[in-house]
Phi, psi and omega in degrees: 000151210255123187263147192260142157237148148226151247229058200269145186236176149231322171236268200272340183074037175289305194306314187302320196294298188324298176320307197299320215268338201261345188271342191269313202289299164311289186092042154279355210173137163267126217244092168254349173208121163247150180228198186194166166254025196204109160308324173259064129308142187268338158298004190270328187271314173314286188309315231272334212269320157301340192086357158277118178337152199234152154191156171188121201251076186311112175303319164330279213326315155300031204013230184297353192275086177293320201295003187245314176319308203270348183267343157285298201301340193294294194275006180298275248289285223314311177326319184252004166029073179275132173292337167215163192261009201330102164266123181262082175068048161265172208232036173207133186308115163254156186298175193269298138015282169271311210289294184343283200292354183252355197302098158146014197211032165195116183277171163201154201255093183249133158333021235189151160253087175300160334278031191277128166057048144332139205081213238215148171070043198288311169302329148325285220282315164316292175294330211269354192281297214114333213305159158236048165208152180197166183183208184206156175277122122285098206222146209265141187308079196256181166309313202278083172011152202321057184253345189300180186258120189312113196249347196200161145214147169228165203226141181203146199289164174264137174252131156331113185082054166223143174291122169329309177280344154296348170255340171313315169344254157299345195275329181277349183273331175282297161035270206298316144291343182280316178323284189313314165321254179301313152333275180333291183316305205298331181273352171260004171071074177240137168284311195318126149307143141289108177244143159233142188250087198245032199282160172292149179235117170264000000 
């Protein structure tokens, strides 16, 4: 049977596409909902565009009161009743709270070769480190920040002279295959990690 996703964003949803198109093709995953906390998010018009449901659900609106912000968003998911969760650059820290009942059925997508660097300015952080390697995680969702246990990573070399957004970049063209990539395996109950190796070859 074809597993329902659904899909949370924060801003343009290049990851959020990438997933859908890659769920069709395969015929791994159904797209049943994507939402956001951001009314103008520009992935919200992408999905829309694509056929997949919509919702937005603004967190302002909710000044400091997270727990009601998370309890609409709990029950837009719940309406649509997804078997798994994909957050794609959503962009807001959820509570212990809301993660309990999906824990073990929500991925996220981070920037960062966990565990180095958790959080936020990853690339920055990468570069100001030294590092000559850098990539982004895929991994199921816990309580603990970007702590969960590790379904994929692809790795891409640091270049002399890049730029934050130049390693941002390149980090995001791997995204794009690793996401779609560990979403599969994980709905197919595949254990194996995904690595992709996309370091420079001299």
């Amino acid at each position: 049977m074809t597993k329902r996703v659904a899909i949370l964003i924060s801003g343009g949803g290049s990851n959020m596409v990438t997933l859908v198109k890659a769920m069709r093709a395969g015929g791994y995953g159904e797209p049943v909902l994507v939402g956001s906390n951001r009314p103008d998010a520009g992935g919200l018009n992408k999905a829309a565009e694509l056929g997949v449901p919509t919702v937005s659900i603004d967190h302002k609106a909710f000044g400091k009161d997270r727990r009601t912000f998370e309890d609409t968003l709990h029950a837009a998911l719940m309406d649509a009743a997804p078997d798994v969760i994909c957050l794609a650059g959503f962009m807001r820290v959820l509570s212990g709270d809301f993660i309990t009942p999906w824990e073990g059925r929500m991925l996220n997508i981070h920037p960062s070769l966990l565990p180095k660097y958790k959080g936020l300015d990853t690339h920055q952080r990468a570069l100001d480190a030294g590092d000559n390697e850098h990539g982004c995680t895929v991994h199921e969702v816990t309580a603990k920040l970007d702590d969960g246990p590790i379904l994929g990573q692809a790795i891409v070399s640091v270049r002399a002279g890049d730029s934050a957004d130049d390693l941002a970049a390149r980090v995001l063209e791997q995204e794009h295959k690793l996401y779609p990539a560990a979403l599969e395996r994980f709905l197919s109950k595949n254990a194996k990690t995904v690595t992709i190796d996309a370091r420079d070859r001299s």
